[in-house]
N, C-alpha and C positions, 0 to 999 in steps of 0.2 A: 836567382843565382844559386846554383847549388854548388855546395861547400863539401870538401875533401877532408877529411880528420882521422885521427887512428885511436881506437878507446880499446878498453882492457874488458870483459866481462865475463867473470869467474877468473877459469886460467887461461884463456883464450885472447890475444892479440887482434884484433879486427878492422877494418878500415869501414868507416860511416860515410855514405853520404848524406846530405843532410839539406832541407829548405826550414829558414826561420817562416812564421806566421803565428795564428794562433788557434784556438782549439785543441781539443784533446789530442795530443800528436798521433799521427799516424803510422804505425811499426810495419816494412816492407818487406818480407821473407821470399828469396827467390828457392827456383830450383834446382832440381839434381843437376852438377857439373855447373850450374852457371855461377851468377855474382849479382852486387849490388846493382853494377852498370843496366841490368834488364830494367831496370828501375829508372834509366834518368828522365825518359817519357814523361813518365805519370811522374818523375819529382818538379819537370817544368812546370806542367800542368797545374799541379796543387799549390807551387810556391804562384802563378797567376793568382789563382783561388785565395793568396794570405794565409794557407795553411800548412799547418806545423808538420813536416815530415820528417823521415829519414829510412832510410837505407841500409844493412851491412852486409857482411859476406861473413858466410855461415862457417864454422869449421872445417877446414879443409878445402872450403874452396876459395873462387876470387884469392885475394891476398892476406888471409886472414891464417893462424896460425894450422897447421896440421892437425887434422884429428890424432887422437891418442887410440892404441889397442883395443881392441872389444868393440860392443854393438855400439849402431853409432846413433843410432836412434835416443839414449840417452843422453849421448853427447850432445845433440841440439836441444833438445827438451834442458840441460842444465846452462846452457848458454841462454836460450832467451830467458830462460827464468831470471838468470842475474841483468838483464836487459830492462824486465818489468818490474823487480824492486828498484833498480836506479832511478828508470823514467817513468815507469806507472803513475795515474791511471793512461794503458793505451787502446787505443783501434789497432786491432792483427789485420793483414793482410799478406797473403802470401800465395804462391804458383808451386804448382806440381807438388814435388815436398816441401817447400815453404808453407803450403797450403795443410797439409799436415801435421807439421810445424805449429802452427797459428791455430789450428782448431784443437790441440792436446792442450796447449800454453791457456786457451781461452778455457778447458773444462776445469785444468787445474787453479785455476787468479779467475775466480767466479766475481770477488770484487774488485780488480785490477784492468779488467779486461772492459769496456764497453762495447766491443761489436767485432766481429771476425767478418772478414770477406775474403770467400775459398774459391782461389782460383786452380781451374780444371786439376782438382783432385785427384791423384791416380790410385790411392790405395782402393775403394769402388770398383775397380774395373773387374771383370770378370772373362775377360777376352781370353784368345789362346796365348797369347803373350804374356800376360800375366799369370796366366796359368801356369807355362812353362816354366817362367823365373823363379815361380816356389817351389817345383818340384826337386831339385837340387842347388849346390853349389857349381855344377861345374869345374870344378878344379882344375883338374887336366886339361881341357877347354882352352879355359885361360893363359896357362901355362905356355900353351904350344903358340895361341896366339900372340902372345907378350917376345915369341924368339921370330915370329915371321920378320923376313928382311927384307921391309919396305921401308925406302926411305920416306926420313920425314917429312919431306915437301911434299911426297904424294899422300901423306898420312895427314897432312894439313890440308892438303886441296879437298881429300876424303871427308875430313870434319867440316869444311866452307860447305860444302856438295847435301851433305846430311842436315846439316841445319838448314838450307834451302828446304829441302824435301820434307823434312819431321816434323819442323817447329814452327815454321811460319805458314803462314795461311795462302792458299792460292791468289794470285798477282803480288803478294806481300815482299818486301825484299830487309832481311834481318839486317839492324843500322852495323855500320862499322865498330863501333865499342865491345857490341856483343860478338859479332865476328872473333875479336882479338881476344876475347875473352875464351871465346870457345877453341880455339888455338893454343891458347897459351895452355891451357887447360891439360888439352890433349895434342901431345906436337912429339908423340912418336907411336909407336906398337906398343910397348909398355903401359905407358898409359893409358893407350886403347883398352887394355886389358885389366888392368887396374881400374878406372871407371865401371866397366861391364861387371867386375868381379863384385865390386863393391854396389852395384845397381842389384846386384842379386840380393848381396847380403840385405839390405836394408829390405828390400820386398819378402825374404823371409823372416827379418823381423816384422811383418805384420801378414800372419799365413789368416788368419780370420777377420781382416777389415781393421773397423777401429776399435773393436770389444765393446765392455759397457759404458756409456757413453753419456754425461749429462750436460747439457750446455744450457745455460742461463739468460744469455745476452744473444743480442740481435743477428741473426746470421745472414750471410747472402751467399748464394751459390753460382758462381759462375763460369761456363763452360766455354773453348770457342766447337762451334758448328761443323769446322774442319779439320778438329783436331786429331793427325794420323797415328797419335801415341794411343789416349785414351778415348776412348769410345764418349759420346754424351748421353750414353745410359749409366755412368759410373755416376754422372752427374746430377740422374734423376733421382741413383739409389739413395746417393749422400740426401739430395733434399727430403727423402722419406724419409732415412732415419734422423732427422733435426726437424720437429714440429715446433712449427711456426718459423721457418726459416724461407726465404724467396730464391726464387731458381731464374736466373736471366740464364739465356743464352744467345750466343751470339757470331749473328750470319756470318759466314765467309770468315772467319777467324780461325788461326792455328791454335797450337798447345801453350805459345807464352803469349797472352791477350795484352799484357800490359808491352809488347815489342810490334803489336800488330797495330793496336788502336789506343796508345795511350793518352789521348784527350777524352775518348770515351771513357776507359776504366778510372781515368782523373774524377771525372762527371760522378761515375756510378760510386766513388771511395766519398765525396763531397756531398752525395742526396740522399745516403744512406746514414741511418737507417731509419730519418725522418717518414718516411712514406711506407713502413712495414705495416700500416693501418690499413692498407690499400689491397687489391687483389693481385695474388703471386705473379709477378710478369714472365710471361715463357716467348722469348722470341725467335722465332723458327727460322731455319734457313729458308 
């Protein structure tokens, strides 16, 4: 059964999901635009399994309080820090920027941290998309975009339509939670643009990757195979630079794995990182 709660961490308001069990709990970091709900898969899952999860929605998204001015990239980095002094020692896992997230929190809490598992990474990527996103702001862009006058229902069919095509993996269909989520998210022009704007900002806070980088504790890298965001050589870059770290990837999956297959990515949170002894698994589409 997973349990609905609302916790405080730093100056930030947030709402937790949450499965009791035991074992070192495991910390759920979603991505850009999304919430905790990408999560409830893999918290069915785990709470099967007797293990300790949870869940929250990151600053500014889901229902958790608004980001504050300036970069926002510190803003998470000091939210989960007050996450890992309450509840440490944790396992990070997290998607897209969650995944981001979860591998800065694990270089900083060397002893707080027991394992990271880094789902489809995007800072890695090196595609023309990403390329583009760092070469400006876009300002104006934006601007003009946020006055287009389209109503919201077709601005809402628009975001249903896009998470079909982006984020889930072919034959995959995104559960109703995350739909509402990704709506509620975005449920006009404004927002449209406000998101985009702010997708910029944070990819130019990281114009060089992840800088210098040391990581301690157990990693896993995992990619989906169909991922239309980031490529799954973003995927092979991050496992080169994290030695001794294992790289799954996985067939026929989109950009959020834990919405496409989460009894899988339940499995792969649960056998890791007991089998890092074993040879890197690379599963090919």
């Amino acid at each position: 059964m997973i349990t609905e709660t609302t916790a405080r961490y730093g100056d930030v308001g947030t709402r937790v999901l949450s499965v009791a069990g035991s074992g070192t709990p495991i910390l759920l970091l979603h991505g850009y635009a999304d919430s905790a709900d990408t999560w409830r898969g893999v918290l069915t899952a785990l709470h099967s399994a007797g293990r300790a999860a949870f869940a929250v929605d990151l600053p500014g998204f889901g229902l958790a309080d608004p980001r504050g001015p300036g970069p926002m990239t510190p803003q998470f980095d000091a939210f989960v820090d007050a996450i890992i002094a309450d509840h440490g020692p944790l396992t990070l896992a997290g998607n897209s920027l969650g995944a981001v997230t979860a591998l800065h929190a694990a270089a900083r809490h060397p002893d707080a941290v027991t394992a990271v598992v880094l789902l489809d990474e995007p800072i890695m990527a090196k595609h023309w998309l990403a390329v583009v996103g760092r070469l400006h702001e876009f300002t104006l862009f934006f601007r003009l975009l946020a006055l287009l006058p389209i109503p919201p229902a077709l601005v809402r069919w628009g975001v249903r339509s896009a998470v079909a095509l982006f984020i889930s993996g072919p034959g995959f269909r995104p559960t109703p939670e995350f739909l509402s989520t990704a709506t509620r998210s975005v449920p006009d022009m404004a927002a449209v643009a406000a998101r985009g704007r702010d997708a910029v900002r944070y990819a130019r806070e990281h114009p060089s990757g992840h800088g210098a980088l040391t990581l301690t504790c157990p990693a896993l890298v995992v990619h989906g195979a169909k991922d239309r965001i980031i490529p799954v050589t973003a995927a092979r870059t991050l496992h080169a630079l994290l030695p001794g770290s294992e790289l799954t990837v996985l067939p026929g999956v989109g950009h959020c794995p834990q919405l496409d297959v989460p009894e899988k990515v339940g499995k792969l949170l649960l056998t890791f990182p007991s089998h890092l002894d074993t040879e890197h698994t690379d599963v090919a589409s």
